[in-house]
N, C-alpha and C positions, 0 to 999 in steps of 0.2 A: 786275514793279512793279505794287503794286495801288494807284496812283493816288495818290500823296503831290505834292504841289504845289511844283512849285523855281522858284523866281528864276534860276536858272541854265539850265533845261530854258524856262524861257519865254523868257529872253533867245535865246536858237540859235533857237529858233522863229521868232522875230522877222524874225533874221537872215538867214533860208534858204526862209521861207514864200514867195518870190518862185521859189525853185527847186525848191520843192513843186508850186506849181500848175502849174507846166512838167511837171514828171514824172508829173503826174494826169494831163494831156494828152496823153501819152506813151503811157500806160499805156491810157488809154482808144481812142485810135490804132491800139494795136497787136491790144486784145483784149476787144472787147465794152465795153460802158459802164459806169464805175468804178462800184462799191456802197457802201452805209455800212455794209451787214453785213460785208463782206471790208476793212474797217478800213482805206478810205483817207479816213481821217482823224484828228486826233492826239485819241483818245477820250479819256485819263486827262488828259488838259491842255484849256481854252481855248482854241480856235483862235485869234491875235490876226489881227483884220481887216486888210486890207493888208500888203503888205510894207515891206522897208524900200525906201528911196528908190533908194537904191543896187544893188538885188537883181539875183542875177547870171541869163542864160535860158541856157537850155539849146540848147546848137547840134547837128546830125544827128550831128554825128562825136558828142557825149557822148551822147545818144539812145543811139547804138549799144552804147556803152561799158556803158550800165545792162545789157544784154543778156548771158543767160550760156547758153552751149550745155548742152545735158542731161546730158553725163558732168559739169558743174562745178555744176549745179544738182545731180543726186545724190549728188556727193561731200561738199557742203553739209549737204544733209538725213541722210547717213546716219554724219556724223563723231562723233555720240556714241552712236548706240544701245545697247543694250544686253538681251540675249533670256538667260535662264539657266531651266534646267529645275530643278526641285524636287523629291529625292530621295522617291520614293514612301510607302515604308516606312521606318520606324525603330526599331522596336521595341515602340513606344507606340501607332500606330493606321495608317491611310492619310491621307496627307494631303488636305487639300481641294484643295491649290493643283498643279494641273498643271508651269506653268512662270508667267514674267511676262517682259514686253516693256516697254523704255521709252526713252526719247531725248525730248532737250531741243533747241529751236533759241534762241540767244539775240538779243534787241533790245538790249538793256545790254550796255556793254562795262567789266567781264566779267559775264555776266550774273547776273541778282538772284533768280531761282528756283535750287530744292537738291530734289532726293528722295532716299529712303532704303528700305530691303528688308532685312528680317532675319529668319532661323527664330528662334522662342525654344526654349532648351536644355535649361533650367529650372524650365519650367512643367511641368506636371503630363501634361497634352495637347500633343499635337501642334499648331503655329499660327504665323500667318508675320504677318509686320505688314508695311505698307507706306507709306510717307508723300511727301506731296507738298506743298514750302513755295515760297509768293510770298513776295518779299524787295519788302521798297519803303524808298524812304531811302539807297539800298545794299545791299548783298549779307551784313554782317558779320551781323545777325540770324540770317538765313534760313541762314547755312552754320552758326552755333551749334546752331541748333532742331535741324536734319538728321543733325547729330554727335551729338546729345543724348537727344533726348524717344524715340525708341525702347528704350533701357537703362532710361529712367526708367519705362516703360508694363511692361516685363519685367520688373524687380527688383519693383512695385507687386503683381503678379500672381504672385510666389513665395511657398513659404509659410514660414513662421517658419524651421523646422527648413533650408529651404534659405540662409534668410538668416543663420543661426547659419552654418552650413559655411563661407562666403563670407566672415565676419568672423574667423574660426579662421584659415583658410589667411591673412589678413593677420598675424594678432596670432602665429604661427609664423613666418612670412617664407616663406610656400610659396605654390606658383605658386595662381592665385585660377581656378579653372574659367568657362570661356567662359558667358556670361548669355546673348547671342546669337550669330548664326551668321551676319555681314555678307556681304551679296553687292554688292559694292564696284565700279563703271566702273572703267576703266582709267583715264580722263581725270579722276574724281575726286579733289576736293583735300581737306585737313582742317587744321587748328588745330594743326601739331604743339608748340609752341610750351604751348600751353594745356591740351594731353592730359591730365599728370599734375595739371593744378589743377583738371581738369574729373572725373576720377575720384576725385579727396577729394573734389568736393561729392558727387559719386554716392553713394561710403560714408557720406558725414552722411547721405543722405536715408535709407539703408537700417537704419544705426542708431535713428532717430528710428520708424521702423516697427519696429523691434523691440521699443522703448522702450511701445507699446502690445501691451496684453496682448489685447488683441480679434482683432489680428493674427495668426494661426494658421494657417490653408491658402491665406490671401494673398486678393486682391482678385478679383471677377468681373472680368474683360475693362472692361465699362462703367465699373464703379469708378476701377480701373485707369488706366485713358486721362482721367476726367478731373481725377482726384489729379494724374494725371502732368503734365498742361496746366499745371493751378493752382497745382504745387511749381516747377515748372521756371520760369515766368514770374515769379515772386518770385525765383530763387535766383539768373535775368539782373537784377532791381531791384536784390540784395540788393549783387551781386560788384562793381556799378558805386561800390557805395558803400562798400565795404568797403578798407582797406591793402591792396594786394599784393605782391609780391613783388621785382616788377620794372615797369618802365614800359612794357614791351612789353605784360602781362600787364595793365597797367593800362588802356592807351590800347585792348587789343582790348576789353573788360569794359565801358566808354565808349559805344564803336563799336556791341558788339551789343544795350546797351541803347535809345540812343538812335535807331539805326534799328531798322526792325520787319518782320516777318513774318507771312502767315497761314498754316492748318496743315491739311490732313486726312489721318487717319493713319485706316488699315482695321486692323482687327484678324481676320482668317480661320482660324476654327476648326473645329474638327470637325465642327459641327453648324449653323452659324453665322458673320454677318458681323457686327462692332459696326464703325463709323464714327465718330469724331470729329472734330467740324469747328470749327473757329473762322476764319471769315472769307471770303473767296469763291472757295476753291479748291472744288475738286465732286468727289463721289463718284457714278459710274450705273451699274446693275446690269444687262447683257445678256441678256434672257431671250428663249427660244426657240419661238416659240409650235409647238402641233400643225400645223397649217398650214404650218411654217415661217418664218413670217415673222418678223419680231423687233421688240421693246418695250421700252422703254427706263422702269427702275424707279431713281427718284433717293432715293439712299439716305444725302445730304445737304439740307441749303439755306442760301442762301445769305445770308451774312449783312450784307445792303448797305441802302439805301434803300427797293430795290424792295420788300424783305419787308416787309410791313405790323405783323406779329408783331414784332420785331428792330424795326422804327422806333418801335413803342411802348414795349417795353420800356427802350430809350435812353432816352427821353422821358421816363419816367414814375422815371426815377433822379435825375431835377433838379428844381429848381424852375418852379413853372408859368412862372414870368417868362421864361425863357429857352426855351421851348419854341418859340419861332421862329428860334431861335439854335445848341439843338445840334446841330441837321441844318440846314443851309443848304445849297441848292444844292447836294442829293443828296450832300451829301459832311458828315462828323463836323466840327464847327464851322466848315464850308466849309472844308476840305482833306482831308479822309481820305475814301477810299471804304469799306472796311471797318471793318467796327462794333467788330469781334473780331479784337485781335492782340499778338502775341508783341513784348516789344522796346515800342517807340512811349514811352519815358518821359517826353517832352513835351505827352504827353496824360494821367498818372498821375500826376505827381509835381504837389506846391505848386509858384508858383515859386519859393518860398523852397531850399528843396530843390537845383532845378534850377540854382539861382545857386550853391550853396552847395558842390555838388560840382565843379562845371566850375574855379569859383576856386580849387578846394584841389589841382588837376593839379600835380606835379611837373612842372617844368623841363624836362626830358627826355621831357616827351608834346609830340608834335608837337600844336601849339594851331591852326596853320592849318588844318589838318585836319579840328578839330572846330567850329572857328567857326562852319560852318553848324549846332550842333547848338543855338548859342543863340538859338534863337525860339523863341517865345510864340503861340500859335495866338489868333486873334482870340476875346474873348467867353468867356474863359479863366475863370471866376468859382468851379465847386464841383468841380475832379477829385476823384475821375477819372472819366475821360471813357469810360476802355474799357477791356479788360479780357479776357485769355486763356480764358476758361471758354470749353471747348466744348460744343457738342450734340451729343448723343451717341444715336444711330439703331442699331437691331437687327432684323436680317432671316435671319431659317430660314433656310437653304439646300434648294432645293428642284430633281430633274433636269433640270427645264429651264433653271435658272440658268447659263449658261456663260462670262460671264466678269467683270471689274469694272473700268470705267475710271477713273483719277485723273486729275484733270487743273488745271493753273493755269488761272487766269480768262485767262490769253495765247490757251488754245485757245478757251473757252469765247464770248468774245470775237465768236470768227470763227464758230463752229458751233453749231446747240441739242444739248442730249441726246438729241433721237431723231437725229440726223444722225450723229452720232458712234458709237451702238451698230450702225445700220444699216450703214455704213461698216466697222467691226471685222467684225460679222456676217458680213456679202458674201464679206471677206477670209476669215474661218476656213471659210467653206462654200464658196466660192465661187460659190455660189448665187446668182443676183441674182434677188430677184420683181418681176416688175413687175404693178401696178394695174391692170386694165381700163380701157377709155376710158369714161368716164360722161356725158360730153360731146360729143353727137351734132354739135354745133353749131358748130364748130369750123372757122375758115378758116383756107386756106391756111398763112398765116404760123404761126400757134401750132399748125396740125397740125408742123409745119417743125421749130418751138423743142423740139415736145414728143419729137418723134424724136431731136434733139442729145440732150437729157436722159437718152432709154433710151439709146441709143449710149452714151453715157459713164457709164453706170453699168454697162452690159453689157464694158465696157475690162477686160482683162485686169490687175490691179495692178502697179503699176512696182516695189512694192517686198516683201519679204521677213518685214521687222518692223511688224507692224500699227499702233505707236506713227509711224514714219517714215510711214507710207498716210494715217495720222490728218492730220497738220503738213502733208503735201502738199495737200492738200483743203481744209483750212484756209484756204492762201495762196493754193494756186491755183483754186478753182471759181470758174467764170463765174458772170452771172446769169441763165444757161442753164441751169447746173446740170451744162455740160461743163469738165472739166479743160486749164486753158489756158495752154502752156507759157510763152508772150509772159508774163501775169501773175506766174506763181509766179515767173520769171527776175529779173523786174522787183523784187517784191518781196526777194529775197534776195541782190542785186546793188545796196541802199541805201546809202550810205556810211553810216557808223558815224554820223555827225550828223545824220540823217533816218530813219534806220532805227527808229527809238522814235517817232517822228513815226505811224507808219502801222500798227507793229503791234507788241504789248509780249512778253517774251521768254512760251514755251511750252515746257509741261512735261507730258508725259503719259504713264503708267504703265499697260497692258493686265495683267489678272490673269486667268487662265486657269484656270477652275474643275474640277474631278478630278467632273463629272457621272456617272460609274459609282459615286463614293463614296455618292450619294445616292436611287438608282433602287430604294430598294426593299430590294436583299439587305443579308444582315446580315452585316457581314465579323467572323468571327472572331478573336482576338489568340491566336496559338499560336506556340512555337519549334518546331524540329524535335525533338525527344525526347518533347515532349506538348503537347497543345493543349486551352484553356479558351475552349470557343466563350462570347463575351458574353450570350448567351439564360440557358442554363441555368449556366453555373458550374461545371458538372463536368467532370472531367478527360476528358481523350479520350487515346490509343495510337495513332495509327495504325502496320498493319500496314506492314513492308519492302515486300509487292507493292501498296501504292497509291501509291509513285513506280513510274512510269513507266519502260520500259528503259532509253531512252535517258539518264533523267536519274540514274537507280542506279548506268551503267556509269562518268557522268561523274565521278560522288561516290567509285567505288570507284576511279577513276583518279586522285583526288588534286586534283582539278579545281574552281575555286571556281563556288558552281552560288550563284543570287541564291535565295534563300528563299521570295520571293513566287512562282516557277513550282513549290513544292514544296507552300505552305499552301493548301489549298482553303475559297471563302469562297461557297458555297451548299450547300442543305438536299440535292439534287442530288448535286453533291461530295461529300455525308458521307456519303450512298447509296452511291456509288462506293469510295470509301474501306473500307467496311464492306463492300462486294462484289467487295473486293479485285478491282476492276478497274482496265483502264488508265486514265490519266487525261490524255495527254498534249492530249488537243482542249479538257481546262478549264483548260489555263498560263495563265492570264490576270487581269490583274485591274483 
């Protein structure tokens, strides 16, 4: 949730702010003194003062009950992960992308962030995309975006002649070739309901690009992602308004317009990273200094109050008069925290509009349902008010780059971006550095603190998947800077009605950079019958004796051998190859 304002979320507040303060007490009892940085407090909402009259306290035996031993807290944190390695080769080049880690914990029930992971099949390059959506309002946006804006960012980036093949295999009735290559949770859900009317809009959109003749080898990467933003976010205005088919089909089309979503979706290519962002999810780049130690390179921003850029250019889209009005109280007309988002159509539409549709629902749309979508944000005078365009960021790939984190504002919340790449860092090295003391001066006590700190950064990781290490650190570090089971127990042992109170759902995506793609050598593109190293363009033969015994006897045995221990990709290797020697100490790549 990135911060949408309910009457509903403030009424429970109300209600339960008496068994809040009990549980801060609790919490601070059991494990160092509560922080505002570890989000015990209800950030996206108002605290309301006081409780209610009636508010229930907390007795030892429930005290105890918040409490969850470690096998229940791990099985918590590691219910959805999700770790998949990315096929090196293809035919078309080495990819950048090693493998990727990612796992969600939710606050919402069910929760309101979505990501998404895809090779493209059809681009020209080799390139994986990866997206990470906050849902606020509800989850019906954000599971839209997630299903969607990836196929839209890939079909934008194809070129003519591939979108002609894609329109043939329909206008034949032959099967349509894969555009991407999903790498799907288990625990993932989708729209099946909505699939085949979400794939006609796909075909309009790709017709309409073909319909332009400038269209030819397809869109850069940047282009791409933000055509895709700006098609996709109209085609959720366009479907809310449009006949459908059915009432099912109508009330979801409703649902994802009228709540909303923010987005950042990486584009990783061969040479390169493009980022798209609209709104306060984060994109930060791990890089590895000589030294070793690591640096955290932000390859979004965010798009809230804080930003002074973003706060003006809101501003300066209205009229002077209202310049004390469209940001109030850090928030888009005092209720939205993002500037930039998918969905939100009570911030875009007239209200003429917004009446206009809601009154013409068929019978058969559940209307209780949508009744909260009929409000008016205060100060409502010239939409829109916001608006899906992204920014869109471009970073070289360079070998010390090794990895890239996404992440919802849930984690961001709790941790800064150098906490978070140092965190990943530690884990893939497992290196921990620690600072020098620079501070001669130092009593007792904060010699004391400063020891906890190394201690628990020197801890051996609890976990596996660097995205689940991320979530645990999140909820559980003291403000010691040690990891503190009391805490994280406490946290993730909240009933479903307080749990949003203290910390909003988290989504984070680790991307695992292929750093030998970028060191320097120049990988050749060759099959085994001849090879066209990329330098010069000429063909090459290699000789039978530059494979290797071992791997000759495998081939003549019938035996499927991977290509990449056969291709040799340095100046080195092609010495060898041509000195018809062994090669089996350069299988690598």
């Amino acid at each position: 949730m990135s911060g949408l304002l309910s009457s509903r979320v403030l009424r429970r507040a109300a209600a339960t702010s008496s068994f809040a303060s009990s549980f801060i007490s609790s919490v601070s009892a059991t494990c160092c003194k509560p922080s505002a940085h570890h989000g015990l407090s209800f950030r996206c909402l108002r605290w309301p003062h006081g409780g209610a009259a009636g508010g229930r306290c907390l007795s030892t035996r429930q005290h105890m009950d918040l409490q969850l031993r470690q096998i229940q807290v791990n099985s918590i944190l590691q219910a959805h992960e999700q770790a998949v390695s990315i096929p090196g080769f293809d035919g078309r080049g080495l990819s950048a992308v090693r493998k990727f880690e990612s796992n969600q914990l939710a606050a919402n029930t069910p929760t309101e962030d979505r990501h998404s992971a895809a090779t493209c099949l059809q681009a020209c390059m080799l390139s994986t995309l990866f997206g990470v959506f906050d849902g606020h309002g509800g989850w019906a946006c954000a599971q839209a975006v997630s299903e969607r804006l990836l196929s839209y960012v890939a079909i934008a980036m194809m070129s003519r002649q591939s979108l002609e093949e894609l329109e043939w295999c329909l206008e034949q009735g032959r099967s349509v070739p894969p555009v991407l290559q999903w790498y799907k949770h288990r625990g993932d859900v989708s729209y099946q309901e909505s699939a085949s009317f979400y794939r006609d809009q796909l075909r309009v959109f790709w017709q309409e690009l073909l319909d332009h003749e400038e269209h030819s080898d397809g869109m850069s990467p940047a282009e791409a992602m933000e055509h895709a933003f700006k098609r996709l976010d109209t085609d959720i205005s366009l479907e809310a308004q449009m006949p459908l088919s059915s009432d099912l089909l109508k009330s979801t089309a409703i649902q994802v317009a009228f709540t909303g979503c923010t987005a950042c979706v990486a584009h990783v290519g061969s040479e390169g990273i493009h980022v798209a962002n609209a709104g306060d999810c984060r994109a930060v780049l791990g890089v590895q200094e000589e030294d070793g130690s690591w640096t955290a390179v932000p390859l979004s921003r965010d798009h809230n109050s804080q930003n002074r850029s973003e706060l003006q250019r809101v501003r300066s889209s209205h009229p002077r008069s209202e310049s004390d009005t469209v940001v109030s109280e850090d928030r888009l007309l005092g209720v939205l925290m993002p500037l930039r988002a998918f969905g939100d159509v009570s911030f875009k539409w007239s209200r003429e509009l917004q009446s206009s549709v809601l009154q013409s629902l068929e019978s058969g749309v559940d209307l209780d349902s949508l009744n909260m979508y009929q409000y008016t944000p205060p100060n409502y005078l010239t939409p829109p008010y916001l608006d899906a365009a992204p920014e869109v960021l471009y970073h070289k790939l360079r070998p010390q780059d090794r990895f890239l984190i996404l992440g919802s504002d849930g984690l961001w919340d709790e941790m800064g971006s150098e906490q978070a790449v140092h965190l990943v860092g530690e884990h893939l090295s497992g290196i921990h550095l620690q600072a020098p003391v620079s501070d001669k001066h130092l009593n007792l006590g904060q010699m004391q603190e400063l020891l906890q700190k190394r201690r628990a950064r020197a801890t051996r990781p609890l976990d596996l998947n660097a995205t689940t290490h991320l979530i645990r650190h999140a909820l559980g570090t003291s403000d010691s800077g040690e990891l503190c089971h009391e805490r994280l127990a406490a946290m993730l042992a909240l009933p479903e009605e307080l749990a949003r109170m203290y910390r909003d759902d988290i989504t984070a995506t680790v991307v695992y950079l292929n750093s030998a793609r970028f060191d320097g050598i120049t990988f050749p593109r060759r099959t085994l019958g001849s090879a066209v190293p990329i330098s010069t363009g000429v063909p090459f033969f290699p000789p039978a004796a530059a494979v290797s015994p071992h791997l000759r006897s495998q081939i003549l045995a019938g035996n499927d051998v991977n290509l990449i221990k056969i291709l040799l990709c340095s100046e080195i290797s092609d010495r060898r190859i041509v000195d018809c020697g062994d090669v089996s100490d350069t299988e690598r790549v």
